[in-house]
C-alpha positions in Angstrom: -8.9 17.6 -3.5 -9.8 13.7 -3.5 -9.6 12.3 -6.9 -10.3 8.9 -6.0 -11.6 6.9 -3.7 -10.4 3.4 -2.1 -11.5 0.5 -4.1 -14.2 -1.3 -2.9 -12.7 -4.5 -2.2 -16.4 -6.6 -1.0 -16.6 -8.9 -4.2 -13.1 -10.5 -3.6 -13.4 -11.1 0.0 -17.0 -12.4 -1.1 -15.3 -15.1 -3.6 -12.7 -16.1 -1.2 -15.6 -16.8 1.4 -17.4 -18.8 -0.9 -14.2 -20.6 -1.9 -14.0 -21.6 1.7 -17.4 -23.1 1.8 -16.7 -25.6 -1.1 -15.9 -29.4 -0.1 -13.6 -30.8 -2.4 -10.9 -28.6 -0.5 -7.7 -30.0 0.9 -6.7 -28.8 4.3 -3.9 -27.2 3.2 -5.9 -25.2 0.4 -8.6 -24.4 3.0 -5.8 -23.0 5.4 -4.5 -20.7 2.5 -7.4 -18.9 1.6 -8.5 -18.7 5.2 -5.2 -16.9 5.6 -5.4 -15.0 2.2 -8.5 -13.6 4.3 -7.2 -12.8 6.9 -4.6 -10.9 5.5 -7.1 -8.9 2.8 -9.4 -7.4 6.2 -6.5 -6.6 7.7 -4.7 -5.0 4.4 -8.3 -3.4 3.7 -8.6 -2.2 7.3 -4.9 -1.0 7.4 -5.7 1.3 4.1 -9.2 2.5 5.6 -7.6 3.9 8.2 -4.9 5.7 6.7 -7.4 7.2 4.1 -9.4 8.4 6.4 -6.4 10.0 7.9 -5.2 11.2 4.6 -8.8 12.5 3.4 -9.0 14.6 6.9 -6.6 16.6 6.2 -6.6 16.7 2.1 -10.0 15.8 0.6 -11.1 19.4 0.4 -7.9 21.0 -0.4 -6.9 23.3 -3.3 -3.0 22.9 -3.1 -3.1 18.7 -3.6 -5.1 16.2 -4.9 -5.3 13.0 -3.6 -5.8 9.6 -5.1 -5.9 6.0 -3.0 -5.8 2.9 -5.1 -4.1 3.4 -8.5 -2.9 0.7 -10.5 -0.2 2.1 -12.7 1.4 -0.5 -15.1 4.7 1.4 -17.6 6.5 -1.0 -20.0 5.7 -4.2 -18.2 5.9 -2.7 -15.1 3.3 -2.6 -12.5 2.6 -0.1 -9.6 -0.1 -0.7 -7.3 -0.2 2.5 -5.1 -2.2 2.6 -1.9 -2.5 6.5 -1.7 -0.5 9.3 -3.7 -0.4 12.8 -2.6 0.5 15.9 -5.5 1.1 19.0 -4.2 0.1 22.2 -6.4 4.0 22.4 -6.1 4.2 19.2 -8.2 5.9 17.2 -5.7 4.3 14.1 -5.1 4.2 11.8 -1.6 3.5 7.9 -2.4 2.3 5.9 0.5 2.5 2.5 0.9 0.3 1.2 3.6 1.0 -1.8 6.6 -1.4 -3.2 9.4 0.5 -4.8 11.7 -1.1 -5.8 14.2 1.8 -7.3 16.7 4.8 -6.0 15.9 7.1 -4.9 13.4 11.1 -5.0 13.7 13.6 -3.7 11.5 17.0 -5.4 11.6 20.3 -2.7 11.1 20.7 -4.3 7.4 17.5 -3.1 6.7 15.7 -6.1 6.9 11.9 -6.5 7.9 10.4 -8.8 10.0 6.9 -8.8 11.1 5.7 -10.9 14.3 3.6 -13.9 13.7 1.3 -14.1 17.2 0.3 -17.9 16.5 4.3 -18.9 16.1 5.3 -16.3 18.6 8.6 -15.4 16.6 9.6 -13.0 14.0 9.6 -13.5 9.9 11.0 -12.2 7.5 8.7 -10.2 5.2 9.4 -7.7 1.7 10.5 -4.3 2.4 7.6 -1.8 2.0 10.4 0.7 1.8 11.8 -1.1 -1.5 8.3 -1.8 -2.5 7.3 2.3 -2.0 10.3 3.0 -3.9 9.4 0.6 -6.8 5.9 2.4 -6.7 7.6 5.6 -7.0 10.1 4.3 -9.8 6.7 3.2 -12.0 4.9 6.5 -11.1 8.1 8.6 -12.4 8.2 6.8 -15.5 4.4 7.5 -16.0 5.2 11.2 -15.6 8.1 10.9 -18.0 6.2 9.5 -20.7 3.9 11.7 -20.5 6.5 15.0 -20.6 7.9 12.9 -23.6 4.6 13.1 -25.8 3.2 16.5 -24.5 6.3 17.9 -24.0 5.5 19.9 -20.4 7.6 22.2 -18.9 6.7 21.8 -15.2 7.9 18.3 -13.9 7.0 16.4 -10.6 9.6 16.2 -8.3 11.7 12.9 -7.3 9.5 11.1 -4.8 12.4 10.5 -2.1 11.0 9.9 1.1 8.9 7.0 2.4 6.0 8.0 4.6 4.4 5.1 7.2 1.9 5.2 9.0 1.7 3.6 12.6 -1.1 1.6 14.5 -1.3 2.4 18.0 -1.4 -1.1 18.8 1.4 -2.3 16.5 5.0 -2.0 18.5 8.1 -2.0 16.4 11.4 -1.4 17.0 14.7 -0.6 15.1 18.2 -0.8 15.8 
């Protein structure tokens, strides 16, 4: 069952747009929101596609409920979940969602780089993994506090796997 839908994200893309169209930019200023853009469509268009892939095959369902863009924010700190899954099982499936568009590489020390096309080399970028298992960290502590003052005897399981989704453009390799 779909809870919630993705956020519609037109009235920031809109501002940063008409940021770009004012005069008294510098270049370098002009350069980062043109690349803030850039990065939003393709972080909007990243999560559009995995909701539709997630809403196929959950949105009528009566064994989950499904929720994309939740803002979660537990004793200072912050979640920002792309989708979350809930079984009727009460285990719960966060997903943290990527567009790559190149390339994506993942060193044996676990570190992520992402291919930059217009420097033809890889960088060095934050793990989602860690970042997923931040989300998940928040989420638990949500549904620990709420245990705490309602005291419920059914609990949602450890979130312990990481689920990614893949572009079939995007190439990535690992060691």
């Amino acid at each position: 069952m779909l809870i919630k839908t993705s956020d519609d994200k037109t009235q920031a893309l809109e501002t940063l747009e008409k940021l770009l169209e004012r005069k008294d930019l510098t270049a370098s200023q002009h350069k980062a929101i043109k690349k803030e853009l850039w990065a939003m469509r393709a972080g909007i268009k990243g999560e559009n596609e995995a909701a539709y892939e997630l809403d196929f095959n959950f949105e009528n369902s009566k064994n989950s409920i499904l929720l994309h863009d939740l803002r979660l924010e537990v004793n200072g700190r912050v979640a920002q979940i792309d989708h979350l899954l809930i079984t009727r099982a009460l285990v719960g499936f966060v997903f943290e969602t990527k567009n790559f568009g190149s390339g994506i590489k993942i060193e044996e020390n676990g570190e992520f780089l992402r291919w930059n096309a217009y420097q033809k080399c890889y960088e060095g970028m934050p793990s989602p993994i860690a970042q997923n298992q931040n989300h998940a960290l928040v989420l638990g502590r949500v549904f620990q506090k709420r245990r705490d003052a309602y005291t419920l005897r059914d609990e949602v399981k450890t979130i312990t796997d990481t689920v990614c989704f893949s572009l079939k453009q995007c190439t990535y390799s690992t060691p």
